[in-house]
C-alpha positions as CSV (number, residue, x, y, z in Angstrom):
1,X,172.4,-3.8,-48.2
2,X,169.0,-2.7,-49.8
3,X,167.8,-2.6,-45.9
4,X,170.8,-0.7,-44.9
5,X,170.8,1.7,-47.4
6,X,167.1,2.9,-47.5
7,X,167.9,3.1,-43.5
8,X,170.0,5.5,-44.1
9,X,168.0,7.4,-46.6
10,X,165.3,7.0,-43.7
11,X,168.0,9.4,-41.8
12,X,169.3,11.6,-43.9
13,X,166.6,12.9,-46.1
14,X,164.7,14.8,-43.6
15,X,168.6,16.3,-42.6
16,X,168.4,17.5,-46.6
17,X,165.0,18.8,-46.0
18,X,166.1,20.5,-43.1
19,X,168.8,22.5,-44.6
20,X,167.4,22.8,-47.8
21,X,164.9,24.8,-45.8
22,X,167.0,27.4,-44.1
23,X,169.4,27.9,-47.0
24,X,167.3,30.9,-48.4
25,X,167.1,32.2,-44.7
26,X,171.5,31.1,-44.6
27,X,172.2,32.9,-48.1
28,X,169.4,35.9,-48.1
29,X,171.2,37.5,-44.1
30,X,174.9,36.3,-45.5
31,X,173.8,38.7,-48.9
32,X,172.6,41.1,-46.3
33,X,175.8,41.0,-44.9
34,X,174.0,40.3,-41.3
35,X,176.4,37.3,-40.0
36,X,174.7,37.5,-36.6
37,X,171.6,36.1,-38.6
38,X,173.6,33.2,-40.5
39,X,175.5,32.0,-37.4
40,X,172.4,31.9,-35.2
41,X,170.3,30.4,-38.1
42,X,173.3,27.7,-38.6
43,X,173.7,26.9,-34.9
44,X,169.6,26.4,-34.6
45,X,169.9,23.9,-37.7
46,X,172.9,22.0,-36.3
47,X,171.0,21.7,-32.7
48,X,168.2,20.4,-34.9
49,X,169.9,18.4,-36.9
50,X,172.2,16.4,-34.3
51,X,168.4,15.7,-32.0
52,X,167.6,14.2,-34.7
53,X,170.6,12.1,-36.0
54,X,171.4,11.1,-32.2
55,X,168.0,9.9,-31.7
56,X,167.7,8.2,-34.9
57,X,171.1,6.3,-34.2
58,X,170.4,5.3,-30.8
59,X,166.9,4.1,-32.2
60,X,168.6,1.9,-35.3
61,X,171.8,0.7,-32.1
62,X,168.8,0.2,-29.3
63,X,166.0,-1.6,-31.5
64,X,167.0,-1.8,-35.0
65,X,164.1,-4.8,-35.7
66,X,161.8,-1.4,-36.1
67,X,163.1,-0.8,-38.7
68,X,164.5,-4.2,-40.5
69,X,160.6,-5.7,-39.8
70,X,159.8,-2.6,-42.3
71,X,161.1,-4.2,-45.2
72,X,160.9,-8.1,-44.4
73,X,159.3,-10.5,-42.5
74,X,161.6,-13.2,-42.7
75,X,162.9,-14.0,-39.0
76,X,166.3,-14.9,-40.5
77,X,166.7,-11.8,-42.4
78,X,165.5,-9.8,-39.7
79,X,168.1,-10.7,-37.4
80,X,171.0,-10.8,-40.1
81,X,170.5,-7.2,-41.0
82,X,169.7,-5.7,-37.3
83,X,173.0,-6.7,-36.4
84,X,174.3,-5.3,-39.8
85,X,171.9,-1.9,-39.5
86,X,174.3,-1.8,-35.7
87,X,177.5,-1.7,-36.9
88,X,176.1,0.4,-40.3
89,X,174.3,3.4,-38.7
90,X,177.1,3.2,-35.2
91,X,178.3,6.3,-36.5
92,X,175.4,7.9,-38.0
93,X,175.2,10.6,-35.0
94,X,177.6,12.7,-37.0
95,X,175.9,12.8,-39.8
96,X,173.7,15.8,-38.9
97,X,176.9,18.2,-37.9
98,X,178.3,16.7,-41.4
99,X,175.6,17.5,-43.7
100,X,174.4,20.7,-41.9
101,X,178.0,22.0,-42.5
102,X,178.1,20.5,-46.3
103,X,174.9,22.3,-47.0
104,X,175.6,26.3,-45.1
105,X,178.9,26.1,-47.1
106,X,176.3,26.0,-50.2
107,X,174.2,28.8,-48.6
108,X,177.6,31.0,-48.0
109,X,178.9,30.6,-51.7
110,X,181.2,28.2,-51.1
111,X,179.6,25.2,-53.5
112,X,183.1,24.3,-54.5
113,X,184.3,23.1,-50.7
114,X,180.8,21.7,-50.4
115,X,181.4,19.4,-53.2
116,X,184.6,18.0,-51.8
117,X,183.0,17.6,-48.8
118,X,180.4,15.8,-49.9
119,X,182.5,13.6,-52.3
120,X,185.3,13.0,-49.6
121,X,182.1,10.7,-47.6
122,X,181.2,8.2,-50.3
123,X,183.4,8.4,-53.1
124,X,187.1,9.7,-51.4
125,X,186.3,7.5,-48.4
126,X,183.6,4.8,-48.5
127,X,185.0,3.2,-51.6
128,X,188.2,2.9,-50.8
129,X,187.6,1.2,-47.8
130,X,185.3,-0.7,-48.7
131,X,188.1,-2.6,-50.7
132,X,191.0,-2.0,-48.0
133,X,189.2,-2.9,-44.9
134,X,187.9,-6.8,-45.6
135,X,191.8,-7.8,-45.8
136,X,192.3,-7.4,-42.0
137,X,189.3,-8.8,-40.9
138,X,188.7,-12.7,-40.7
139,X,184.6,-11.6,-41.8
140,X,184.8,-10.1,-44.8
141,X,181.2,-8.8,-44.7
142,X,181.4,-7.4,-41.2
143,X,184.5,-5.7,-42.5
144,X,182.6,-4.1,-45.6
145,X,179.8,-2.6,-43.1
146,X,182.5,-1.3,-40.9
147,X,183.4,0.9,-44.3
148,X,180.3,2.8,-43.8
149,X,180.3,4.3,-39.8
150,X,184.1,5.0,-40.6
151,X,183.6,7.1,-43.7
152,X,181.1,8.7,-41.7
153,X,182.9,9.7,-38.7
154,X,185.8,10.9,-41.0
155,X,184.1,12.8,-43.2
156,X,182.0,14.4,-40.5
157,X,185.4,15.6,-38.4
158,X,187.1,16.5,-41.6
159,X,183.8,18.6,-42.7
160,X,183.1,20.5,-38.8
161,X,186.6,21.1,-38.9
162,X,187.2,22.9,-42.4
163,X,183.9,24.9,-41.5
164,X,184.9,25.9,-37.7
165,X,188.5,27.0,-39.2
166,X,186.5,28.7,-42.5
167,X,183.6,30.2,-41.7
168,X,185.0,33.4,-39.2
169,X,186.9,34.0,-42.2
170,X,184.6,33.7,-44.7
171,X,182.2,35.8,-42.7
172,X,184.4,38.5,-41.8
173,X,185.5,38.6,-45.9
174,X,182.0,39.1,-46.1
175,X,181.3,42.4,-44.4
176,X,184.7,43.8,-46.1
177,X,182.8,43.9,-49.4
178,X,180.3,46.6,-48.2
C-alpha cells in the first residue's frame, strides 16, 4: 500500500501544482467579471491535466515495474505490487478532469462544493468500499484495491458533472453583480 500510495501522490501532486498555479489567473478574470478568460483558462488546464493523467495511467497499466523498482528491489515484491499498482491506478485517467474541476470551484468561490467534492473521493466513497467490496470477492485484497479506481471514477463523474451543470450558472450570476 506504501507503493501504491506514493504512486499516486507521484500523479496527483503535479495535477495540485498545476491548478494551484492558474487559480490566481481562474479567480483574478472571474473578479473581473471576464468569463471568457476563466472558461478558456479552465479548458487549457483540463487539456493539461488529462495529458498528463492519461499518460501517467497508461504508463503505471503498460510498465508499472518503473515505478514499483523505485521503491524495492525485491523480485517478489516487485511483481506483487505491479499487478496491485494495475488494478490501483486503472482508473487514475479521471483524476485530472476530477481535481481540475475540485480546484476552479475554489478559484470561482465556491470552496464549500469543492470540499464535498473532494471528501465525496476518499472519505464518502473510498472508505466505504473499502469495507463493502471484499464480501463479494473470493480475494479479499484484490477486492480492497478495486475500492480505489472505483472511488475514482465515481467521484470524477459525480465532480465533471456538478461543474458542467454549475458553472454557466455560476458564471452568468457573476456578470449580474456588475
Amino acid at each position: 500500500m506504501t507503493v501504491l500510495s506514493s504512486v499516486m501522490q507521484i500523479l496527483i501532486l503535479p495535477l495540485m501544482g498545476l491548478t494551484q498555479g492558474v487559480q490566481p489567473l481562474i479567480s483574478y478574470n472571474y473578479g473581473a467579471k471576464k468569463n471568457d478568460r476563466v472558461l478558456k483558462t479552465f479548458k487549457f488546464t483540463l487539456i493539461a491535466g488529462m495529458i498528463y493523467s492519461i499518460i501517467f495511467c497508461l504508463l503505471t497499466l503498460i510498465a508499472p515495474q518503473i515505478f514499483t523498482m523505485m521503491f524495492s528491489s525485491d523480485i517478489e515484491l516487485i511483481d506483487y505490487t505491479s499487478n496491485a499498482l494495475r488494478i490501483y491506478m486503472s482508473m487514475s485517467f479521471v483524476l485530472g478532469a476530477q481535481i481540475i474541476c475540485q480546484q476552479t470551484f475554489i478559484a470561482i468561490g465556491q470552496a464549500g462544493v469543492s470540499l464535498v467534492l473532494a471528501l465525496l473521493r476518499k472519505i464518502i466513497l473510498l472508505i466505504p468500499l473499502i469495507y463493502i467490496l471484499p464480501n463479494f470477492f473470493n480475494d479479499k485484497v484484490f477486492a480492497i484495491f478495486l475500492a480505489e479506481p472505483i472511488s475514482d471514477f465515481i467521484a470524477a463523474a459525480t465532480t465533471v458533472l456538478v461543474f458542467a451543470l454549475s458553472i454557466k450558472k455560476i458564471l452568468k450570476k457573476n456578470l449580474s453583480y456588475a
